[in-house]
N, C-alpha and C positions, 0 to 999 in steps of 0.2 A: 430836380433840386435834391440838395444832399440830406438826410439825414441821419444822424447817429444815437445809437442808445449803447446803455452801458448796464444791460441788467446785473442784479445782484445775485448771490451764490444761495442766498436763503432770505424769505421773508415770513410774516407774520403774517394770519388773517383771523383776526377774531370775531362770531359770530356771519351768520350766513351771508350773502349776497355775491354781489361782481364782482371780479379782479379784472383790474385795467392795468396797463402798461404802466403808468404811473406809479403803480403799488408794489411793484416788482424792478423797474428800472428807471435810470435818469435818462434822459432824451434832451437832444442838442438840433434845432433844425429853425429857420428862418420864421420872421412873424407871425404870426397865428396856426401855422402849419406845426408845431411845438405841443400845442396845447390839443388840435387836433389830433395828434400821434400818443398823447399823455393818456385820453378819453377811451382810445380802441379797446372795447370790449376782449377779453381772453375770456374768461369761463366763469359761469359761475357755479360758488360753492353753495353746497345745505346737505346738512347733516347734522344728529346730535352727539358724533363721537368724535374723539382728533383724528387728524388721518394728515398724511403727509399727500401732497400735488407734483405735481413734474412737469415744467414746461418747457421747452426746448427751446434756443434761438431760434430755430425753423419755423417754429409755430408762430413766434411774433412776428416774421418777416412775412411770414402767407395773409394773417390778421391784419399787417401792415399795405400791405398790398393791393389785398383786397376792398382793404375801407379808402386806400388812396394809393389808386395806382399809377405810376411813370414815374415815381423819386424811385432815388440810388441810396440803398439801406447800409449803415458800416456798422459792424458790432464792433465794439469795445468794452464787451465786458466777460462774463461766463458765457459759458455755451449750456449749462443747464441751471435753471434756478428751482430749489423746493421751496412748496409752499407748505406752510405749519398750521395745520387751520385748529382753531380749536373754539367750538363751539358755544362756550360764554367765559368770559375774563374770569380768570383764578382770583380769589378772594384771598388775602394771604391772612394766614391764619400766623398772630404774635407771638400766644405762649407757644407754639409748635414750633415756631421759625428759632425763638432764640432756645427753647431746649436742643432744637439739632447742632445750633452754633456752638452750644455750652460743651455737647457730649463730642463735636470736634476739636474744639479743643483741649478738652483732658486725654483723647485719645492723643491727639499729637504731643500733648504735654511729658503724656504716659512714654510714648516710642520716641521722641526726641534726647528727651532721660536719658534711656535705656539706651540708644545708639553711643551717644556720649559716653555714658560709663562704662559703658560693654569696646568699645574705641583705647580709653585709658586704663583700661583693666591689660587690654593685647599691649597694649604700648609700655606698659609697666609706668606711665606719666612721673605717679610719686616716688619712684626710684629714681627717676631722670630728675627732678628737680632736688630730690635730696643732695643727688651728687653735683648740680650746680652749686648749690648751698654751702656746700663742703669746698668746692674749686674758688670761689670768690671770697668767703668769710675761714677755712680753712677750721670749723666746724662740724658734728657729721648730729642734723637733727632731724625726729622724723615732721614729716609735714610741714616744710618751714610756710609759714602767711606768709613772708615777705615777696617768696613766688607766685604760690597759691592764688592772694588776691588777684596781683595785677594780670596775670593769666584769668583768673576767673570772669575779671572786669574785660579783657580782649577777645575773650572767646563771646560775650556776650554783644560787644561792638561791632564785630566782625561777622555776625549772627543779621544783624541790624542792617548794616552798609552791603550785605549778600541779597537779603530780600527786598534793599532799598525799599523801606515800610517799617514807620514806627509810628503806633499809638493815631492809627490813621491817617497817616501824612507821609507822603513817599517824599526821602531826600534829594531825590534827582526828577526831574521828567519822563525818565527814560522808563520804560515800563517794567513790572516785577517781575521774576523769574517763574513765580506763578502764576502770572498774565500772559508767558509767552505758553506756557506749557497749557493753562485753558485754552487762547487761540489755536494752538494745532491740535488742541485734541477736541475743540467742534466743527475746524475743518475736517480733519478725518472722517466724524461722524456725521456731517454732512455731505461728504463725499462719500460713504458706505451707502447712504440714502440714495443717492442719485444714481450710484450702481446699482442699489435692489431695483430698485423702481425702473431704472433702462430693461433691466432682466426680465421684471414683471409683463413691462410695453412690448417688449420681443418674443412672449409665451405666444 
């Protein structure tokens, strides 16, 4: 009989006990033989510090095997999954959480500022729009608003419809440009993990 799993690239395990195949991957296989392949023991954790796990596709296919053997195993998913264990659920601490949010964003406040102006300072901006000012109204003033604003209001649009994300509420579905850049940077980090830990397995 056929069976198929699909482990995942990283999972969670908080406080001690077993990791079953279940808690690491989805599993696809005929009547109650499902539920059987979901239960197979893997390993269990205890410990009181985090530490990171490593399981291999190999290992659930021998565990697999072993508890039921004659089916045909097909992975479909990773070839290595980490486990995150960490020994009792974090308590999230309020005033701590929103002081980091607060001091991130004045720091981005501070350096968004500062690329911007430090941008139209190179660019000579209000020389460029003085001499629009002068080409259209045939004028010469310094700072005209009539540029100024509707610039000021586009630059801040265009700020808006970039990170698709305003005031909690994303414009599109499509995810923010800071959602792709965290997705590949905990694949990375999840993928450095699964090389130390091959490294460590191969000492």
């Amino acid at each position: 009989m056929e069976i198929y799993i699909k482990p995942d690239k990283k999972a969670n395990k908080t406080g001690p006990g077993a990791v079953k195949i279940k808690d690491i991957a989805e599993v696809s296989a005929e009547g109650g033989l499902k539920k059987q392949v979901e239960n197979i023991h893997l390993l269990n954790i205890d410990g009181d510090e985090k530490k990171n796990y490593l399981i291999s596709v190999i290992d659930i296919v021998e565990k697999i095997n072993n508890a039921l053997p004659g089916h045909t195993i097909n992975n479909l998913g990773e070839q290595d999954t980490v486990i995150e264990y960490s020994p009792k659920e974090k308590k999230q601490n309020v005033l701590w959480l929103c002081t980091k949010i607060a001091f991130v964003c004045l720091v981005l406040l501070a350096g968004s500022a500062t690329a911007i102006m430090s941008f139209h300072s190179d660019a000579q901006i209000s020389t460029v729009f003085e001499n629009y000012y002068y080409i259209f109204f045939n004028e010469k003033i310094e700072n005209p608003m009539l540029i100024d604003l509707p610039y000021s209001i586009g630059l801040a649009v265009g700020i808006i419809v970039f990170f698709n994300h305003f005031s909690g509420k994303k414009i599109t579905d499509d995810p923010t440009p800071i959602e792709v850049e965290m997705s590949v940077y905990e694949s990375e980090v999840t993928d450095n993990i699964i090389d130390t830990l091959n490294k460590k397995g191969g000492d």
